[in-house]
C-alpha positions, 0 to 999 in steps of 0.5 A, spaced: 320 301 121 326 297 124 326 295 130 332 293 135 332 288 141 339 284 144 341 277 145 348 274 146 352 268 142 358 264 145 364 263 143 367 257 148 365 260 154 366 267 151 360 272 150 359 277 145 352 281 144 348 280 138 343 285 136 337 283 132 334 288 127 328 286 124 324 290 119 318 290 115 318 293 109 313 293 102 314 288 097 313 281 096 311 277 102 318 273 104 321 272 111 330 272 111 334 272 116 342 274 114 348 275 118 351 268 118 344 264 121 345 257 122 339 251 120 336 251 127 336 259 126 333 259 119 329 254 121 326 260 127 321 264 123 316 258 122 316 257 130 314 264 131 309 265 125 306 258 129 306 262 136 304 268 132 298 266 130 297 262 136 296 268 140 291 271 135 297 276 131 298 275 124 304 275 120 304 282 115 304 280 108 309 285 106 317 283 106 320 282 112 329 282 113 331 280 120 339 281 120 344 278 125 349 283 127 355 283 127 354 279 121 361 276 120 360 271 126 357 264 126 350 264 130 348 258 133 342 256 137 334 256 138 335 261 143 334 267 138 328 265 137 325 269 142 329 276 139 326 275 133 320 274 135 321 280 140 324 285 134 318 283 129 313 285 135 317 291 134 316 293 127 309 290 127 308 297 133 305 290 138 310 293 143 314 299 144 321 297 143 324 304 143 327 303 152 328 296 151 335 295 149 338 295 155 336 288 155 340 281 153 334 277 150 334 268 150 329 263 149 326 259 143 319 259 142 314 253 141 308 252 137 303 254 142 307 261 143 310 258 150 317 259 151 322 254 152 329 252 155 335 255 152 342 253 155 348 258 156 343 263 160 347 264 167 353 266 162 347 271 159 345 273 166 353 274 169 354 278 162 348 282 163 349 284 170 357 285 168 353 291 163 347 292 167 343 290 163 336 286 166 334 279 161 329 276 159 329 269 159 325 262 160 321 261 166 325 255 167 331 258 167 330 263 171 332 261 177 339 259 173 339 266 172 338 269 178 345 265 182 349 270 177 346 275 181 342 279 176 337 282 180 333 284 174 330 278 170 324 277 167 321 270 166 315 269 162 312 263 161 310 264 153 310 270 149 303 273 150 305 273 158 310 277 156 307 282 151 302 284 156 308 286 161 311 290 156 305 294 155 303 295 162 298 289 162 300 285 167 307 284 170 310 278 171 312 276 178 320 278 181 324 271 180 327 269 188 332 264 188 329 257 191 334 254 197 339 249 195 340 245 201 346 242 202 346 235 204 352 232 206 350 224 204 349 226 197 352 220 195 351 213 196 358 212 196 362 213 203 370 211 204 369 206 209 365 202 205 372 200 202 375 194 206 383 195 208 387 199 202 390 203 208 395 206 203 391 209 198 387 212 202 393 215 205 394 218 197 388 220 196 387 223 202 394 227 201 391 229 193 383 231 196 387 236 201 393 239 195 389 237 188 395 232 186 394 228 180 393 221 181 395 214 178 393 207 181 396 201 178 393 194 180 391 187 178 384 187 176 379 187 182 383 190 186 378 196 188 381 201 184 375 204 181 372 204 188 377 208 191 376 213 186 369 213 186 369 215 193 374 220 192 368 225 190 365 224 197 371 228 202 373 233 196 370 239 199 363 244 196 365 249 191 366 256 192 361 261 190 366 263 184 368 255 182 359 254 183 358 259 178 364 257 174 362 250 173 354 252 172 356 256 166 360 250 163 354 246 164 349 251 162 353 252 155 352 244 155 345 243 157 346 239 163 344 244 169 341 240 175 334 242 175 336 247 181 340 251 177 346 250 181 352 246 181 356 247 188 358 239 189 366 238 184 364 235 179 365 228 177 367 225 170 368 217 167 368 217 160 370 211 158 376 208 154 373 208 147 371 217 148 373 219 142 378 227 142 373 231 140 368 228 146 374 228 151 377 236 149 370 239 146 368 242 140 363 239 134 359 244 129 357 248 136 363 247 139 361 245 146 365 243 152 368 236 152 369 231 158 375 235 160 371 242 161 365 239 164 371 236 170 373 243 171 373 245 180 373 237 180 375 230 178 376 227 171 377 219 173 380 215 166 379 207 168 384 204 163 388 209 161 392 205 158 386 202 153 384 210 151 387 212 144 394 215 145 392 222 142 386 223 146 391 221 152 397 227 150 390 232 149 391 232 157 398 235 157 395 242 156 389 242 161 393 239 166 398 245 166 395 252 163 388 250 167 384 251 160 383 247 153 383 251 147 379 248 141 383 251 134 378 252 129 380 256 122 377 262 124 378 262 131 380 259 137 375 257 143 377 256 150 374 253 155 377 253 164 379 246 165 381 246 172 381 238 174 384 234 178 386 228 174 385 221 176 385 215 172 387 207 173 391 202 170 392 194 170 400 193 171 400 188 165 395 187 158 393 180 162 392 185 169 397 179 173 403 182 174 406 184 180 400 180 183 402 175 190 397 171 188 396 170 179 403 171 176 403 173 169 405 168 164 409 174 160 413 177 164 416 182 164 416 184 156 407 183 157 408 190 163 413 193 159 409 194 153 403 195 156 405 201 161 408 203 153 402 205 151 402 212 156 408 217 154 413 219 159 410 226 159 404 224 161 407 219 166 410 225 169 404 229 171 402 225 175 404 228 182 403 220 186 403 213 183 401 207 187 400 200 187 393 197 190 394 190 191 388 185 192 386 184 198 386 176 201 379 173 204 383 172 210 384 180 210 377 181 209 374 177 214 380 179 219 378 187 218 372 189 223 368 195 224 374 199 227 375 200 219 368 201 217 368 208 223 373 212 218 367 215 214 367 220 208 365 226 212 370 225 217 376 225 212 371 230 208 372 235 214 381 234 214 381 235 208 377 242 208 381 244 214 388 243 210 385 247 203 383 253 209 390 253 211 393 253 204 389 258 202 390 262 208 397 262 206 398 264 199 393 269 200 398 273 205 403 272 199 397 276 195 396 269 191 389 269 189 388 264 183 391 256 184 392 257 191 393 249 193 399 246 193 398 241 186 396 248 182 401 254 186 407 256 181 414 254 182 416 261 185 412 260 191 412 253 191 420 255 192 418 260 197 414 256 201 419 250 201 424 250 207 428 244 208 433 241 212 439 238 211 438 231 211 432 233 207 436 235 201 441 230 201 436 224 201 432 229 195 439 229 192 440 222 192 434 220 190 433 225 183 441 223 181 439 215 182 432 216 179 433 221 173 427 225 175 426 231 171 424 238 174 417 238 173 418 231 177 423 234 182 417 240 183 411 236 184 415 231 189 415 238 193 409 240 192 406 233 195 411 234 200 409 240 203 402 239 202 403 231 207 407 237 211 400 241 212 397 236 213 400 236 220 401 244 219 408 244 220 412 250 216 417 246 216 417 240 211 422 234 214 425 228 213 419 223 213 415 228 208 420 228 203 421 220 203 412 219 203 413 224 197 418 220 194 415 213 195 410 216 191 412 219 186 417 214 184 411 209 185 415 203 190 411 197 192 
């Protein structure tokens, strides 16, 4: 008798079915699984003839095929398991098969016969409910489960639990979501614990409200790290789309929160000494590296210029299609990578110059090779370039409480109202994908852009002077309209447009 029961394999974030047939047939005792299985697959039947025979069910001693299909495809992971299992209950008549195929099927399975956490099961669920299909997955992921909103899950514990409730036994109980309570000081960090910097505050402001990439230029100490730690706290929560979209990257990862939910933008720091395949993904499961693991949020690099010059350029795709693509030699994974890029940098090798108080010995040639070690493509995506100086213990002492009143969640509360404004605006011109100021394509950038006279003279003057490419020329525009909303102005003036060039130029 063969048997058929469905699961899913990933391709990147890519779904395709799986079917799992299993028969048993006469012959010498023996146990293969085909279809391109890999180790922690093959490995899979002596998990389930340990949870068979914890369950009191003995294997048969006759020949047993357990085929993969479609056959031509890589399989990967320990959540075929509980298929396997599943399929082999049907060709032993433990269960009936014959009305369950309309169901996607995940877990791996331990020794007792419990079933345990697999990764990728929201993107499962959202598969299943796309398909109408109901999925049976571990009770540990089931509330992961139900924020795809599929309706009709069942999350047994082990696999005794769940042969019972095929066969009428006992049911298992209906999964309800657990309330995420939304707290407002879940970081630790808060913007007003960052003395004076007035004018990278401003910046990073302007990049919260229009997703504006963000280099930081500044001696050692000068608080650059700190600035971009505290970024995350005035970004608003995602959107029920960008929360399912982040959650499935890090379901496929393995990284989920215990609440099955990721609505905070996420916040990445990997450091210099990342390699390629960490920063852009892949391996022998091809999973989502630090690029995709920003997605909807923040990818901070500190030091940039100390990251290895190929990892550094692998940027340039991301940062401009909001995807990274993993070439392999039969196919190609895609991941989303929607981020917002911020990283850091000394101005020279020695971190001195420029600094008011400790000049470089070997300037200028010390900064010149230094900044060397970023390629002008890269430099150019940068949307805003600031300088951030240390701050003297005389500005310390001098700066009183009127400082420390600017808290996150009041900046937090600005920048959402702005993103509101923008969004509003590029839905009214049927724009429903990358609707900020820092993501929107030049066509409507273009039509959203009105300046005056005085406006475009000094745009012009300063393009000619500074040999600003035209991805510069659009991205000057795209920070200027955004200070514009800021103020909720239609109209972009004189002073947007100089704030925007100072910004992009990067003058002291």
């Amino acid at each position: 008798m063969i048997s058929k029961i469905k699961t899913i394999s990933s391709i990147g974030m890519k779904i395709i079915e799986v079917v799992v047939e299993a028969q048993i047939s006469p012959g010498l005792a023996a146990f293969c699984i085909v279809g391109l299985p890999d180790k922690s697959v093959a490995e899979a039947k002596e998990r389930i003839r340990s949870a068979f025979f914890s369950i009191g069910l003995g294997f048969p001693a006759k020949r047993i095929i357990v085929n993969l299909a479609p056959a031509d495809i890589p399989k990967i992971g320990s959540h075929y398991d509980l298929p396997i299992a599943m399929a082999l209950l049907g060709s032993m008549e433990v269960i009936d098969l014959s009305d369950d195929n309309n169901y996607i099927v995940m877990g791996e399975l331990g020794l007792d016969g419990s079933i345990n956490h697999v990764p990728g099961v929201i993107c499962a669920s959202m598969y299943a409910n796309e398909n109408n299909m109901s999925i049976i997955c571990p009770v540990s992921c089931a509330n992961e489960a139900r924020w795809s909103g599929n309706d009709s899950i069942i999350a047994p514990s082990n696999i005794l639990q769940l042969i019972n409730h095929i066969k009428g036994k006992s049911q298992i109980p209906i999964i309800t979501i657990d309330n995420v309570k939304h707290n407002d000081n879940y970081y630790n960090e808060d913007m007003s614990d960052v003395k004076g910097h007035f004018e990278a505050k401003r910046a990073l402001e302007i990049a919260a409200c229009g997703k504006h990439n963000v280099l930081m230029i500044g001696p050692p100490g000068s608080g650059k790290s700190m600035l971009a730690s505290r970024l995350k706290t005035i970004l608003p929560d995602l959107t029920p789309k960008e929360a399912l979209e982040t959650t499935c990257i890090y379901s496929l990862a393995g990284m989920l929160p215990e609440d099955g939910i990721i609505y905070n933008p996420p916040y990445r720091t990997p450091h210099y000494s990342t390699s390629l395949v960490a920063m852009v993904g892949g391996g022998a499961s091809a999973k989502p590296g630090e690029i995709s693991l920003a997605h909807n949020g923040v990818l901070f690099l500190d030091e940039l210029p100390e990251f290895q010059r190929q990892t550094i350029e692998s940027l340039r795709q991301p940062l401009e299609d909001k995807t990274i693509t993993i070439s392999r030699a039969k196919e190609h994974i895609t991941y989303l990578a929607n981020i917002q890029l911020i990283a850091a940098m000394n101005p020279c090798k020695c971190g001195y110059f420029g600094n008011r108080n400790k000049e470089c010995n070997k300037a200028p040639i010390c900064a010149m090779e230094y900044r060397n070690r970023i390629s002008g493509p890269i430099l150019d995506r940068f949307d805003i370039i600031i300088y951030v100086q240390s701050i003297r213990s005389s500005e310390l002492l001098s700066i009183g409480i009127k400082d420390n009143s600017i808290k996150s969640s009041e900046i937090k509360q600005r920048v959402s109202n702005v993103r509101e404004f923008q969004i509003k605006r590029a839905e009214q011109s049927n724009l429903y994908n990358n609707q900020l100021n820092g993501q929107i394509n030049t066509n409507y950038l273009e039509s959203i852009t009105e300046l005056d006279t005085e406006s475009k003279f000094i745009l012009q003057n300063s393009i000619d002077k500074s040999d600003i490419s035209t991805r510069g020329f659009h991205r000057i525009l795209r920070v200027a309209r955004t200070i514009a909303d800021m103020r909720q102005s239609k109209n972009i003036n004189k002073y947007d447009i100089n704030e925007a060039l100072n910004y992009k130029l990067g003058n002291k």
